[in-house]
C-alpha positions as CSV (number, residue, x, y, z in Angstrom):
1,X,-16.5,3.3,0.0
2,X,-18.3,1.5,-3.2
3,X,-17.3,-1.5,-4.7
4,X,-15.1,0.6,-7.3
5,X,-12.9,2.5,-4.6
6,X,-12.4,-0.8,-2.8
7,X,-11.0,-2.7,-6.0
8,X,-8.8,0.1,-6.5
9,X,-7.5,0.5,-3.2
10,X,-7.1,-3.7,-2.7
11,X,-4.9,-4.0,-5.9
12,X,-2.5,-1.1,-5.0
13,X,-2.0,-2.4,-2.0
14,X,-1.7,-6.1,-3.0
15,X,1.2,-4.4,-5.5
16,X,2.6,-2.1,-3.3
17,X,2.9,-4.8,-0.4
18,X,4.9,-7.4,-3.5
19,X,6.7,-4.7,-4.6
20,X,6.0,-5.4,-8.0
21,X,5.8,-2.5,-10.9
22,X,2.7,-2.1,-13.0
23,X,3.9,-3.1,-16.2
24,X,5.4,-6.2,-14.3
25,X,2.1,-6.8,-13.5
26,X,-0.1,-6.2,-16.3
27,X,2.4,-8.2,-18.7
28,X,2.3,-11.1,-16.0
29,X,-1.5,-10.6,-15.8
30,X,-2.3,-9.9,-19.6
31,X,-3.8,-6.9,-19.0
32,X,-3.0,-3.4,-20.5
33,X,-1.6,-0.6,-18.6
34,X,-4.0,1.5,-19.4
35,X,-6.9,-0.2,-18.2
36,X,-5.0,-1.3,-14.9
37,X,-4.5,2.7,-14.3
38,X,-8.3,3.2,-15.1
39,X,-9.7,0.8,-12.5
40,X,-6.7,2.3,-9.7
41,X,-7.7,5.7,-11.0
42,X,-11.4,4.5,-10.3
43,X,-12.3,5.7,-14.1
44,X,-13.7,2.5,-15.0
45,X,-16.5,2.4,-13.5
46,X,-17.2,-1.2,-15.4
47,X,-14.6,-3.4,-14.8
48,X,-15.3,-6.7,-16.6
49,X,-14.8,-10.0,-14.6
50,X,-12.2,-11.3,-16.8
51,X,-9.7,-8.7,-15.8
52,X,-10.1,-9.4,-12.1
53,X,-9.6,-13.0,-12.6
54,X,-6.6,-12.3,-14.4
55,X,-5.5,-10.0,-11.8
56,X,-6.0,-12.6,-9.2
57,X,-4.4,-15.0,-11.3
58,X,-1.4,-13.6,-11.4
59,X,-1.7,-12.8,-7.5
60,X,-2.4,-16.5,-6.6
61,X,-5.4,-15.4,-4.7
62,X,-8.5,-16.3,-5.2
63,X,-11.3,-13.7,-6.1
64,X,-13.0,-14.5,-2.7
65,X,-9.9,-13.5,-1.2
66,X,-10.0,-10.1,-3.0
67,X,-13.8,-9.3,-2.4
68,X,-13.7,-10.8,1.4
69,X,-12.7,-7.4,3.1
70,X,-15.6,-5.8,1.1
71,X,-18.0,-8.3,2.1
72,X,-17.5,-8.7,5.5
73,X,-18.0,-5.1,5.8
74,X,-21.4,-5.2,4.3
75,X,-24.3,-4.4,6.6
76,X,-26.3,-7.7,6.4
């Protein structure tokens, strides 16, 4: 799984386990809609730094916490 898939995957999940909707979450976060469904959808293949912070923000996590599955899984 690349970096992309794994985003994708750790933010529907981090939803889906909070039970919160997407435009909940993108109006909490300050993010659009549309570019939320593109990184879930894996279309953005460039997802910019500030959008993950915000994303974290609004999750009270840090972005450590979100990349730490990834990493740990990384052959060293």
């Amino acid at each position: 799984m690349d970096l992309n898939e794994f985003v994708a995957k750790k933010l529907e999940k981090l939803r889906a386990e909070r039970g919160i909707v997407v435009r909940a979450l993108c109006e909490g976060a300050g993010v659009s809609v549309s570019g939320y469904r593109k990184i879930v959808n894996c279309k953005n293949r460039n997802i910019k730094l500030s959008t993950l912070l915000k994303i974290t923000k609004f999750y009270r996590i840090t972005p450590g916490e979100l990349f730490a599955e990834y990493l740990k899984n990384l052959p060293i």
